[in-house]
N, C-alpha and C positions, 0 to 999 in steps of 0.2 A: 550209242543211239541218239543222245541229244546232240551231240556233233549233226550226224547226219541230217535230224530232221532242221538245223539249224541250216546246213547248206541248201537241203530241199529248197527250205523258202526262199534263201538268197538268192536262188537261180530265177525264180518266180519273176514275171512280171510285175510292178509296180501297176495299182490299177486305181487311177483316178484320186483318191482321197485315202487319208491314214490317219489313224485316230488318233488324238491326244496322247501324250505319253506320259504326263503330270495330272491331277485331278485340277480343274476348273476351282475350286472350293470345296470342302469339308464337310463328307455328309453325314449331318449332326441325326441322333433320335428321331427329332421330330421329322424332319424330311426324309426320312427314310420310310415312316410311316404314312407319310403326306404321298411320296410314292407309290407303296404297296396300296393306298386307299383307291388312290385315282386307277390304276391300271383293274382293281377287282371292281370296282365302280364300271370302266369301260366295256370288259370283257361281258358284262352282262347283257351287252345290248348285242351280243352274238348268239349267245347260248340261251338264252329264255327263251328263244320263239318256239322250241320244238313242242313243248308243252300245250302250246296256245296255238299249233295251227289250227283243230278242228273248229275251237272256237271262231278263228277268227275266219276260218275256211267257210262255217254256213251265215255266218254275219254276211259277209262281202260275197255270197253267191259262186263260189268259188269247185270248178265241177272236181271231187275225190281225187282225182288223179294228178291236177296241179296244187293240191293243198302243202304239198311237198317244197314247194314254192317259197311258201311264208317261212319255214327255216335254212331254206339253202340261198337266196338272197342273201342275205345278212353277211352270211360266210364266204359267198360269193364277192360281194362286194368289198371284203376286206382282203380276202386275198389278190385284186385289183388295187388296193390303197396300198397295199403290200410292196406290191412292186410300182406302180406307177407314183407315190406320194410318200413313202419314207423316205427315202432317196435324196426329196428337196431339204431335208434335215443338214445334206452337207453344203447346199445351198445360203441358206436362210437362217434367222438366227432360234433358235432353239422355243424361248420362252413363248413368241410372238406365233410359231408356227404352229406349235400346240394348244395354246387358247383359240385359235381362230378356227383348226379344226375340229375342236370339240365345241364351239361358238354354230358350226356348219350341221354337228352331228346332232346337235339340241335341238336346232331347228327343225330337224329331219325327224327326230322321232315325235315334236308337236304336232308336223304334218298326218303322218301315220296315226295317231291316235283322234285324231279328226277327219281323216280319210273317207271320202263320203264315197264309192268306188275302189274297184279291185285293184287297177291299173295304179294308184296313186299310192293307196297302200301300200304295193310292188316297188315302185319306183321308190318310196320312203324310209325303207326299211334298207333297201339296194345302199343309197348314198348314206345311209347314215352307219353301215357297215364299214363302208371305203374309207371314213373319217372316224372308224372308232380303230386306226391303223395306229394313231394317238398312240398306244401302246409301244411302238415301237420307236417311236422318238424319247420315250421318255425312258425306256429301257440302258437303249445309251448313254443316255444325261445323268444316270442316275450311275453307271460305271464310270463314265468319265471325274465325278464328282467323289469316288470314291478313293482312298492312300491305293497303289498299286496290289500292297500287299495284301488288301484286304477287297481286293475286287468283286473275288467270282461270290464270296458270301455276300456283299451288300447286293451284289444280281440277284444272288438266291433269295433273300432277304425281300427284295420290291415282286421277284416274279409268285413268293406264297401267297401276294396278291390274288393275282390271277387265278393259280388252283383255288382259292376259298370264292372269287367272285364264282365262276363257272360251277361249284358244288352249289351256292346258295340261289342260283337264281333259276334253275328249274321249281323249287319247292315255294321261290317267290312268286313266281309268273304267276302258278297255279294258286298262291295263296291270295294275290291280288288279284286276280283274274276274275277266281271263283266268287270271290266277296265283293266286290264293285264295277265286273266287266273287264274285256280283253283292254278297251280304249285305256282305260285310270290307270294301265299298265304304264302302256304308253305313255302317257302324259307325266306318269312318276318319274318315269326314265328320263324325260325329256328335262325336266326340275333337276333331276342328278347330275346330270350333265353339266345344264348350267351353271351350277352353284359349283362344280368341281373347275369346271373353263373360269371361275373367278376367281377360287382359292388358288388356284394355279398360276394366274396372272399379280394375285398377291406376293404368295410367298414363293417361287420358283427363281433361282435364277435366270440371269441370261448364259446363253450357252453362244457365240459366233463359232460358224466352224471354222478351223486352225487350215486348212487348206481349200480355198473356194475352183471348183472345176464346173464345168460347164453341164445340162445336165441330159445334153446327147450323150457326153463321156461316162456321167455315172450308169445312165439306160445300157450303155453297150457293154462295160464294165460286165453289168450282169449275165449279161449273153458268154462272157467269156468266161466267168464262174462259172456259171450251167453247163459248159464244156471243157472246164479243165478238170473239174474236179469229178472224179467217179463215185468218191463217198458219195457227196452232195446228192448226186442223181439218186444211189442208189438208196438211202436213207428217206429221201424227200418222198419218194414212191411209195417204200413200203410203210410211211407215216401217214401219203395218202388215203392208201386202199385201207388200213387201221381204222385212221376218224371217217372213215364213208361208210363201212360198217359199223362203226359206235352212234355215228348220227343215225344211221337208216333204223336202231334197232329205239333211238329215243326221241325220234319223230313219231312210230308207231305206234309205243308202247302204251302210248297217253289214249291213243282211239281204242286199243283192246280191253284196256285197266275201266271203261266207262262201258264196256259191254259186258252181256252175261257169261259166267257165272259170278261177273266180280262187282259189276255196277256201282265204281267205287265213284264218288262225289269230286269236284275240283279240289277239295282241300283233302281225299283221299290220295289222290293221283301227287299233291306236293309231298306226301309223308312218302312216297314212293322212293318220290325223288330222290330222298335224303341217303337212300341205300348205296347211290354212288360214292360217299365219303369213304365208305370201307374199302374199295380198288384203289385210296390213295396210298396203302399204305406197300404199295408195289413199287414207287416211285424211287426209296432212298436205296433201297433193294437192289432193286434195276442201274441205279448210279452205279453203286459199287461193283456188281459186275461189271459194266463197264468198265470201268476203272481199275479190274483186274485183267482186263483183255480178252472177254467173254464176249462182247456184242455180238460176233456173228453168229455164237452157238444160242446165247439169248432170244434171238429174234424169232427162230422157230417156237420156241420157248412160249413166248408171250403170242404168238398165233393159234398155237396148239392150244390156250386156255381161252382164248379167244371164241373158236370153235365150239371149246366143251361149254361153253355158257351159250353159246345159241342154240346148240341142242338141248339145256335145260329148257331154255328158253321156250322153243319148238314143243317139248312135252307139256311144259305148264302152261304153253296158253294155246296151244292146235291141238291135242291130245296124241304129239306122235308116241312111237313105243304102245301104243294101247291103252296109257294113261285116261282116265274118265276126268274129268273136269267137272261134271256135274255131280258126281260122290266124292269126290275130295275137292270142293273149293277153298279152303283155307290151308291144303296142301297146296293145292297149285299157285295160291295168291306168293305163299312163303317161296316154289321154288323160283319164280319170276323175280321175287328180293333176290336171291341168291344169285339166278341168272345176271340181272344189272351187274352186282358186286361185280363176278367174277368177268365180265364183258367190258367193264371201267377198266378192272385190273390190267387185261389183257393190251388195251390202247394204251393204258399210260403205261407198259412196260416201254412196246414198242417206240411209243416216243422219248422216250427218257434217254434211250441209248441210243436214239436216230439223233437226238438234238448234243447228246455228248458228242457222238462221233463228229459231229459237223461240227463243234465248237471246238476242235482238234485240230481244224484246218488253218491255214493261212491267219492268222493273226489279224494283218494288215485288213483283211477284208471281214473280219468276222462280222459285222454289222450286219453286211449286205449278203453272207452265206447264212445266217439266220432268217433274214428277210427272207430271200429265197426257200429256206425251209419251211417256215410258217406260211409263209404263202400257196404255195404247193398244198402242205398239207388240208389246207381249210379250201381251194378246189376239192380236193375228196372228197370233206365232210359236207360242202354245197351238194356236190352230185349224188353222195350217200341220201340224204334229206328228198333230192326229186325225185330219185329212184324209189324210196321207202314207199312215195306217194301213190309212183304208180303199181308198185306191187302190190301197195294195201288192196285197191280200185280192182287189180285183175285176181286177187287169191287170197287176199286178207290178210291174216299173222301168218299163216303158211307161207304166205308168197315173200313176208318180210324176211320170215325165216331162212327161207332159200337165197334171197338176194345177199343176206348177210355171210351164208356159207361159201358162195360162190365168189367170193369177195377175200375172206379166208381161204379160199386154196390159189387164189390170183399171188396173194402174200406170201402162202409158202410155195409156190414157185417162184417166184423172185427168191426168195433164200435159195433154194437150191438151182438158181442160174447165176446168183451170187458167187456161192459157194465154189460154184466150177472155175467160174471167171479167179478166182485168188488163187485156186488150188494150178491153174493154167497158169499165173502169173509166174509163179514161185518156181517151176519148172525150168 
Protein backbone atom coordinates (compact mmCIF):
# COMPACT_ATOMS: atom_id res chain seq x y z
CA UNK A 1 0.00 0.00 0.00
CA UNK A 2 2.63 2.57 0.57
CA UNK A 3 4.40 1.56 -2.62
CA UNK A 4 1.30 2.43 -4.39
CA UNK A 5 0.32 5.54 -2.72
CA UNK A 6 4.04 6.56 -3.31
CA UNK A 7 3.57 6.07 -7.12
CA UNK A 8 0.06 7.75 -6.98
CA UNK A 9 1.83 11.05 -6.10
CA UNK A 10 4.71 10.47 -8.47
CA UNK A 11 2.35 10.31 -11.45
CA UNK A 12 0.91 13.77 -9.98
CA UNK A 13 1.54 16.90 -11.52
CA UNK A 14 4.14 19.14 -9.97
CA UNK A 15 2.00 22.36 -8.92
CA UNK A 16 3.66 25.43 -8.69
CA UNK A 17 5.74 25.45 -5.18
CA UNK A 18 6.93 22.50 -2.75
CA UNK A 19 7.51 22.94 0.76
CA UNK A 20 10.77 22.75 2.52
CA UNK A 21 12.06 19.43 3.20
CA UNK A 22 14.64 20.56 6.13
CA UNK A 23 13.21 22.84 9.15
CA UNK A 24 14.24 26.59 8.54
CA UNK A 25 15.33 26.56 12.44
CA UNK A 26 14.52 24.71 15.63
CA UNK A 27 11.23 25.19 17.10
CA UNK A 28 12.33 25.71 20.73
CA UNK A 29 9.39 25.91 23.87
CA UNK A 30 8.87 29.22 23.68
CA UNK A 31 8.07 29.64 19.98
CA UNK A 32 5.89 26.98 19.84
CA UNK A 33 3.93 28.77 22.55
CA UNK A 34 4.46 32.31 20.82
CA UNK A 35 2.61 30.22 18.02
CA UNK A 36 -0.24 28.46 19.56
CA UNK A 37 -0.82 32.28 21.45
CA UNK A 38 -0.86 34.27 18.10
CA UNK A 39 -3.02 31.95 16.12
CA UNK A 40 -5.90 31.48 19.38
CA UNK A 41 -5.23 35.44 19.75
CA UNK A 42 -6.33 35.58 15.86
CA UNK A 43 -9.11 33.07 15.56
CA UNK A 44 -11.11 35.22 18.01
CA UNK A 45 -11.57 37.87 15.77
CA UNK A 46 -13.85 35.26 13.74
CA UNK A 47 -15.69 33.60 16.25
CA UNK A 48 -16.89 36.28 18.93
CA UNK A 49 -19.27 38.09 16.67
CA UNK A 50 -21.99 35.60 16.93
CA UNK A 51 -22.64 36.44 20.45
CA UNK A 52 -22.71 40.11 19.82
CA UNK A 53 -24.81 40.40 16.93
CA UNK A 54 -27.98 41.53 18.55
CA UNK A 55 -26.12 43.92 20.43
CA UNK A 56 -24.42 45.33 18.01
CA UNK A 57 -27.59 44.58 15.42
CA UNK A 58 -29.78 47.45 17.52
CA UNK A 59 -26.80 49.87 18.17
CA UNK A 60 -26.07 50.28 14.32
CA UNK A 61 -29.97 49.97 13.34
CA UNK A 62 -29.47 47.03 11.69
CA UNK A 63 -33.15 45.48 10.40
CA UNK A 64 -33.44 41.39 12.32
CA UNK A 65 -33.04 39.82 9.29
CA UNK A 66 -29.46 41.05 8.26
CA UNK A 67 -28.22 40.92 11.80
CA UNK A 68 -26.96 37.63 10.61
CA UNK A 69 -24.50 39.73 8.83
CA UNK A 70 -22.28 40.77 11.76
CA UNK A 71 -21.09 36.99 12.23
CA UNK A 72 -20.96 35.84 8.72
CA UNK A 73 -18.73 38.67 7.38
CA UNK A 74 -15.91 37.90 9.49
CA UNK A 75 -16.01 34.26 8.22
CA UNK A 76 -16.80 35.34 4.91
CA UNK A 77 -14.04 37.55 4.68
CA UNK A 78 -11.56 35.04 5.68
CA UNK A 79 -12.35 32.45 3.58
CA UNK A 80 -11.53 35.07 0.78
CA UNK A 81 -8.03 35.85 2.57
CA UNK A 82 -8.04 32.15 2.40
CA UNK A 83 -7.67 31.79 -1.02
CA UNK A 84 -6.83 35.04 -2.36
CA UNK A 85 -3.82 36.06 0.47
CA UNK A 86 -2.27 32.81 1.86
CA UNK A 87 -1.04 31.90 -1.31
CA UNK A 88 1.38 35.29 -1.33
CA UNK A 89 3.06 33.29 1.60
CA UNK A 90 5.07 31.44 -1.32
CA UNK A 91 5.54 34.58 -2.69
CA UNK A 92 6.86 36.95 0.04
CA UNK A 93 8.89 36.44 2.81
CA UNK A 94 7.18 34.96 5.71
CA UNK A 95 7.89 37.18 8.99
CA UNK A 96 7.26 40.57 6.94
CA UNK A 97 3.87 39.28 5.39
CA UNK A 98 2.45 38.27 8.65
CA UNK A 99 3.15 41.55 10.75
CA UNK A 100 1.70 43.66 8.02
CA UNK A 101 -1.28 41.62 7.87
CA UNK A 102 -2.15 41.61 11.15
CA UNK A 103 -0.76 45.53 11.18
CA UNK A 104 -4.10 45.69 8.32
CA UNK A 105 -6.37 43.45 10.69
CA UNK A 106 -5.72 45.89 13.91
CA UNK A 107 -6.52 48.61 12.12
CA UNK A 108 -9.67 47.12 10.83
CA UNK A 109 -11.00 46.13 14.13
CA UNK A 110 -10.18 50.05 15.57
CA UNK A 111 -12.32 50.96 12.63
CA UNK A 112 -15.36 48.65 13.78
CA UNK A 113 -15.24 49.62 17.10
CA UNK A 114 -15.66 53.22 16.23
CA UNK A 115 -17.90 52.66 13.57
CA UNK A 116 -20.36 55.35 13.49
CA UNK A 117 -22.86 53.44 10.81
CA UNK A 118 -23.92 50.08 9.65
CA UNK A 119 -22.07 50.01 6.23
CA UNK A 120 -18.61 50.70 8.03
CA UNK A 121 -18.98 48.45 10.74
CA UNK A 122 -19.76 45.73 7.65
CA UNK A 123 -17.05 46.59 5.71
CA UNK A 124 -14.61 46.40 9.12
CA UNK A 125 -15.30 43.47 10.51
CA UNK A 126 -15.35 41.92 6.33
CA UNK A 127 -11.43 43.11 5.90
CA UNK A 128 -10.24 42.36 9.08
CA UNK A 129 -11.53 38.59 8.73
CA UNK A 130 -9.60 38.36 5.19
CA UNK A 131 -6.32 39.51 7.24
CA UNK A 132 -6.92 37.39 10.26
CA UNK A 133 -6.04 34.44 7.32
CA UNK A 134 -2.63 35.38 9.41
CA UNK A 135 -3.27 31.90 10.70
CA UNK A 136 -2.43 30.25 7.79
CA UNK A 137 0.91 31.62 7.07
CA UNK A 138 1.98 30.89 10.36
CA UNK A 139 0.63 27.30 10.48
CA UNK A 140 3.19 26.55 7.96
CA UNK A 141 6.16 28.52 9.46
CA UNK A 142 5.73 26.82 12.31
CA UNK A 143 5.84 23.02 10.45
CA UNK A 144 8.48 24.18 8.43
CA UNK A 145 10.50 25.13 11.49
CA UNK A 146 9.75 21.86 12.98
CA UNK A 147 12.75 18.20 12.98
CA UNK A 148 10.54 16.31 10.13
CA UNK A 149 10.02 13.65 12.68
CA UNK A 150 8.30 15.58 14.90
CA UNK A 151 6.09 17.50 12.49
CA UNK A 152 2.56 16.70 12.62
CA UNK A 153 2.75 17.19 16.84
CA UNK A 154 4.31 20.61 16.69
CA UNK A 155 1.16 21.30 14.05
CA UNK A 156 -1.02 19.84 16.67
CA UNK A 157 0.75 21.58 19.16
CA UNK A 158 0.27 25.59 17.67
CA UNK A 159 -3.26 24.54 16.14
CA UNK A 160 -4.66 23.63 20.32
CA UNK A 161 -4.32 27.28 19.83
CA UNK A 162 -6.95 27.73 17.75
CA UNK A 163 -9.45 25.25 19.51
CA UNK A 164 -9.00 27.13 23.04
CA UNK A 165 -9.04 30.76 21.13
CA UNK A 166 -12.62 29.79 19.34
CA UNK A 167 -13.88 28.06 23.05
CA UNK A 168 -12.95 31.30 24.97
CA UNK A 169 -14.10 34.03 23.01
CA UNK A 170 -17.72 33.57 22.76
CA UNK A 171 -17.86 33.59 26.73
CA UNK A 172 -15.36 36.80 26.18
CA UNK A 173 -17.34 38.76 23.69
CA UNK A 174 -20.34 38.31 25.99
CA UNK A 175 -18.18 38.90 29.18
CA UNK A 176 -16.79 42.31 27.68
CA UNK A 177 -19.60 43.08 25.86
CA UNK A 178 -21.98 42.89 28.75
CA UNK A 179 -19.63 45.04 31.20
CA UNK A 180 -18.40 47.85 29.06
CA UNK A 181 -20.23 47.69 25.39
CA UNK A 182 -19.99 45.71 22.12
CA UNK A 183 -17.32 48.87 20.86
CA UNK A 184 -14.45 48.07 24.16
CA UNK A 185 -14.85 44.59 22.48
CA UNK A 186 -13.63 45.82 19.61
CA UNK A 187 -11.15 48.07 20.59
CA UNK A 188 -9.62 45.10 22.90
CA UNK A 189 -9.21 43.05 19.90
CA UNK A 190 -7.93 45.75 18.03
CA UNK A 191 -4.83 46.16 21.10
CA UNK A 192 -4.48 42.25 20.73
CA UNK A 193 -3.64 42.34 17.57
CA UNK A 194 -1.34 44.91 17.61
CA UNK A 195 0.86 43.89 20.43
CA UNK A 196 0.70 40.32 18.76
CA UNK A 197 1.78 41.93 14.98
CA UNK A 198 4.82 43.18 17.21
CA UNK A 199 5.78 40.22 19.32
CA UNK A 200 5.79 38.69 16.00
CA UNK A 201 7.98 41.09 14.27
CA UNK A 202 10.23 40.59 17.55
CA UNK A 203 10.64 37.20 17.94
CA UNK A 204 9.62 35.25 14.69
CA UNK A 205 11.75 34.25 12.23
CA UNK A 206 12.32 35.03 8.59
CA UNK A 207 10.87 32.35 6.53
CA UNK A 208 11.88 33.18 2.13
CA UNK A 209 10.13 30.76 0.21
CA UNK A 210 12.52 28.03 -1.12
CA UNK A 211 10.71 28.10 -4.61
CA UNK A 212 9.33 31.63 -5.77
CA UNK A 213 6.45 31.12 -8.75
CA UNK A 214 4.40 33.69 -9.96
CA UNK A 215 1.01 34.09 -8.37
CA UNK A 216 -1.32 33.65 -11.53
CA UNK A 217 0.47 29.94 -11.17
CA UNK A 218 -0.22 29.61 -7.43
CA UNK A 219 -4.25 31.00 -8.09
CA UNK A 220 -4.61 28.26 -10.92
CA UNK A 221 -2.70 25.63 -9.05
CA UNK A 222 -5.87 25.82 -6.75
CA UNK A 223 -8.38 25.39 -9.45
CA UNK A 224 -6.52 22.31 -10.23
CA UNK A 225 -6.56 20.92 -6.59
CA UNK A 226 -10.31 21.67 -6.49
CA UNK A 227 -10.51 19.38 -9.61
CA UNK A 228 -8.30 16.67 -8.99
CA UNK A 229 -8.83 15.79 -5.97
CA UNK A 230 -12.38 14.09 -5.11
CA UNK A 231 -11.55 13.78 -1.34
CA UNK A 232 -10.93 17.58 -1.13
CA UNK A 233 -14.45 18.41 -2.74
CA UNK A 234 -16.04 15.95 -1.02
CA UNK A 235 -14.84 16.61 2.75
CA UNK A 236 -14.70 20.43 2.11
CA UNK A 237 -18.57 20.25 1.47
CA UNK A 238 -19.59 18.26 4.15
CA UNK A 239 -17.37 20.48 6.65
CA UNK A 240 -19.23 23.19 4.90
CA UNK A 241 -22.81 22.29 5.50
CA UNK A 242 -21.38 21.07 9.41
CA UNK A 243 -19.95 24.77 10.48
CA UNK A 244 -23.31 26.64 8.66
CA UNK A 245 -25.30 24.70 11.04
CA UNK A 246 -22.93 25.12 14.10
CA UNK A 247 -22.92 28.82 13.21
CA UNK A 248 -26.67 29.22 12.48
CA UNK A 249 -27.45 27.31 15.80
CA UNK A 250 -24.72 30.06 17.85
CA UNK A 251 -25.67 33.27 15.99
CA UNK A 252 -29.20 32.51 17.37
CA UNK A 253 -28.80 31.04 20.48
CA UNK A 254 -27.61 34.43 22.09
CA UNK A 255 -31.17 36.17 20.87
CA UNK A 256 -33.29 33.11 22.55
CA UNK A 257 -31.01 32.74 26.00
CA UNK A 258 -32.21 36.86 26.41
CA UNK A 259 -35.81 35.88 25.90
CA UNK A 260 -38.38 34.41 28.08
CA UNK A 261 -38.47 31.94 30.02
CA UNK A 262 -34.80 32.31 30.26
CA UNK A 263 -33.89 36.14 30.29
CA UNK A 264 -30.43 35.30 31.01
CA UNK A 265 -28.01 38.71 31.19
CA UNK A 266 -24.88 39.19 28.86
CA UNK A 267 -22.66 37.52 31.40
CA UNK A 268 -25.38 34.67 31.58
CA UNK A 269 -25.24 34.10 27.87
CA UNK A 270 -21.03 33.90 28.22
CA UNK A 271 -21.40 31.12 31.14
CA UNK A 272 -23.50 29.43 28.13
CA UNK A 273 -20.84 29.73 26.17
CA UNK A 274 -18.51 27.69 28.04
CA UNK A 275 -20.76 24.62 27.37
CA UNK A 276 -19.06 24.27 24.04
CA UNK A 277 -15.50 22.94 25.71
CA UNK A 278 -17.50 19.62 26.39
CA UNK A 279 -17.91 18.61 22.20
CA UNK A 280 -14.05 19.13 22.37
CA UNK A 281 -13.58 16.02 23.70
CA UNK A 282 -14.91 14.36 20.24
CA UNK A 283 -11.97 15.56 18.43
CA UNK A 284 -8.99 12.95 19.51
CA UNK A 285 -11.83 10.37 19.20
CA UNK A 286 -12.75 11.29 15.88
CA UNK A 287 -8.60 11.34 14.78
CA UNK A 288 -8.43 7.87 15.75
CA UNK A 289 -11.20 6.66 13.87
CA UNK A 290 -9.87 8.07 11.22
CA UNK A 291 -6.91 6.80 11.47
CA UNK A 292 -8.28 3.45 11.73
CA UNK A 293 -10.10 3.84 8.23
CA UNK A 294 -13.50 4.82 9.61
CA UNK A 295 -14.06 8.31 8.16
CA UNK A 296 -16.62 7.33 5.75
CA UNK A 297 -18.76 5.38 8.27
CA UNK A 298 -17.84 8.29 10.82
CA UNK A 299 -19.43 11.02 9.02
CA UNK A 300 -22.97 9.86 9.17
CA UNK A 301 -21.85 9.42 12.68
CA UNK A 302 -21.05 12.76 13.65
CA UNK A 303 -24.26 14.14 11.48
CA UNK A 304 -26.64 11.87 13.19
CA UNK A 305 -25.60 13.52 16.65
CA UNK A 306 -25.60 16.54 15.06
CA UNK A 307 -29.30 16.23 14.32
CA UNK A 308 -30.21 14.78 17.81
CA UNK A 309 -28.79 18.07 19.50
CA UNK A 310 -31.02 20.21 17.40
CA UNK A 311 -33.86 18.42 18.13
CA UNK A 312 -33.01 18.87 21.90
CA UNK A 313 -32.35 22.03 20.96
CA UNK A 314 -35.80 22.51 19.19
CA UNK A 315 -37.71 21.00 22.53
CA UNK A 316 -35.75 23.36 24.95
CA UNK A 317 -36.25 26.35 23.43
CA UNK A 318 -39.66 26.15 20.90
CA UNK A 319 -41.35 23.65 23.13
CA UNK A 320 -41.33 20.86 20.20
CA UNK A 321 -42.52 17.17 21.52
CA UNK A 322 -44.99 19.11 23.87
CA UNK A 323 -42.31 20.13 26.09
CA UNK A 324 -43.74 23.36 28.34
CA UNK A 325 -41.01 25.92 28.74
CA UNK A 326 -42.84 27.91 31.11
CA UNK A 327 -42.96 24.78 33.88
CA UNK A 328 -39.67 23.60 33.44
CA UNK A 329 -37.42 26.58 32.80
CA UNK A 330 -34.36 25.40 34.41
CA UNK A 331 -35.03 22.08 32.57
CA UNK A 332 -35.09 23.53 29.40
CA UNK A 333 -32.25 26.08 30.17
CA UNK A 334 -30.12 22.58 31.26
CA UNK A 335 -31.33 20.82 28.02
CA UNK A 336 -30.05 23.80 25.55
CA UNK A 337 -26.40 23.24 27.69
CA UNK A 338 -26.70 19.95 26.50
CA UNK A 339 -28.08 20.71 23.20
CA UNK A 340 -24.69 23.06 22.51
CA UNK A 341 -22.35 20.22 23.90
CA UNK A 342 -23.76 17.79 21.76
CA UNK A 343 -24.01 20.15 18.33
CA UNK A 344 -20.03 21.32 19.13
CA UNK A 345 -19.44 17.55 19.31
CA UNK A 346 -21.23 16.76 16.16
CA UNK A 347 -18.98 19.75 13.96
CA UNK A 348 -15.93 19.00 15.33
CA UNK A 349 -16.33 15.28 14.61
CA UNK A 350 -17.09 16.01 11.19
CA UNK A 351 -14.14 18.25 10.71
CA UNK A 352 -11.59 16.41 12.38
CA UNK A 353 -11.81 13.44 9.83
CA UNK A 354 -12.71 15.94 6.71
CA UNK A 355 -9.28 17.81 7.69
CA UNK A 356 -7.45 14.13 8.29
CA UNK A 357 -8.69 12.95 5.09
CA UNK A 358 -7.37 16.08 3.14
CA UNK A 359 -4.02 16.04 5.03
CA UNK A 360 -3.81 12.49 3.36
CA UNK A 361 -3.58 13.96 0.09
CA UNK A 362 -0.60 15.01 -2.03
CA UNK A 363 2.05 16.04 0.25
CA UNK A 364 3.60 18.41 -2.12
CA UNK A 365 0.55 20.62 -1.94
CA UNK A 366 -0.75 20.14 1.37
CA UNK A 367 -0.59 23.92 2.43
CA UNK A 368 -2.71 24.85 -0.30
CA UNK A 369 -5.39 21.68 0.05
CA UNK A 370 -5.89 22.78 3.54
CA UNK A 371 -6.32 26.29 2.38
CA UNK A 372 -8.76 25.09 0.32
CA UNK A 373 -10.51 23.20 3.08
CA UNK A 374 -10.66 26.00 5.63
CA UNK A 375 -11.71 28.20 3.26
CA UNK A 376 -14.64 26.25 1.97
CA UNK A 377 -15.57 25.53 5.19
CA UNK A 378 -15.87 28.99 6.90
CA UNK A 379 -18.23 29.97 3.44
CA UNK A 380 -20.58 27.62 5.19
CA UNK A 381 -20.31 28.96 8.48
CA UNK A 382 -20.59 32.74 6.79
CA UNK A 383 -23.83 31.57 5.03
CA UNK A 384 -25.04 29.35 8.28
CA UNK A 385 -24.76 32.88 10.24
CA UNK A 386 -27.02 35.04 7.43
CA UNK A 387 -29.28 32.21 7.15
CA UNK A 388 -29.71 32.08 11.14
CA UNK A 389 -30.64 35.81 10.72
CA UNK A 390 -33.12 35.42 8.37
CA UNK A 391 -34.92 32.44 9.88
CA UNK A 392 -34.80 34.04 13.43
CA UNK A 393 -36.87 37.36 11.60
CA UNK A 394 -39.39 34.97 9.67
CA UNK A 395 -40.06 32.03 12.63
CA UNK A 396 -37.72 32.71 15.52
CA UNK A 397 -35.84 29.55 17.34
CA UNK A 398 -38.33 27.29 15.38
CA UNK A 399 -37.24 28.64 12.23
CA UNK A 400 -33.40 28.36 13.42
CA UNK A 401 -34.23 25.00 14.33
CA UNK A 402 -35.41 23.84 10.98
CA UNK A 403 -32.72 25.65 9.04
CA UNK A 404 -30.27 23.67 11.01
CA UNK A 405 -32.08 20.21 10.31
CA UNK A 406 -32.45 20.98 6.79
CA UNK A 407 -28.72 21.53 6.67
CA UNK A 408 -28.25 18.10 8.45
CA UNK A 409 -30.01 15.92 6.04
CA UNK A 410 -28.05 18.17 2.87
CA UNK A 411 -24.86 16.38 5.05
CA UNK A 412 -26.26 12.97 5.11
CA UNK A 413 -26.96 12.99 1.56
CA UNK A 414 -23.80 13.81 0.62
CA UNK A 415 -22.65 10.71 2.77
CA UNK A 416 -24.79 8.48 1.03
CA UNK A 417 -23.97 10.05 -2.66
CA UNK A 418 -20.47 9.50 -1.31
CA UNK A 419 -20.94 6.21 -0.34
CA UNK A 420 -22.34 5.07 -3.76
CA UNK A 421 -19.70 7.14 -5.75
CA UNK A 422 -16.72 4.55 -3.70
CA UNK A 423 -18.89 1.69 -3.65
CA UNK A 424 -19.24 2.39 -7.93
CA UNK A 425 -15.49 2.93 -7.89
CA UNK A 426 -14.46 -0.23 -6.52
CA UNK A 427 -16.69 -2.23 -8.86
Amino acid sequence: MQGLAVMQYATRPKLAVEPAQEPLETLTGPLTFLFALAVGVIIVNLSAAQPLTGPVGQALHLPSSWTGLVAMLPQLGYAVGMLFLVPLADLFENRRLTVVTLSCCALMLGLAAIAPTAPWFLFAVCIAGATSCAIQILVPLAAAMAHPDRRGTAVGNVMSGVMIGILLSRPLASTVAGSFGWRSFYGLLAVMNAVLAFALFRWLPQRHPERVSSYRALMASLVTLWKREPVLRRYSLSAAIGMSAFTAFWTAVGLRLVQQPFGLSAHGVALFAFAGVAGTVVAPIAGRIGDRGYSVAGMPVAHAIMVLGVLVAAMAGAGWFGFSLDAHPMLALGALVLAAIVIDAGAIGDQTLGRRAVNMLDPAARSRLNGLFVGVFFVGGGAGALAAGAAWAAAGWSGVCVLCLVLCALAFALDIVSRRAMLASRI
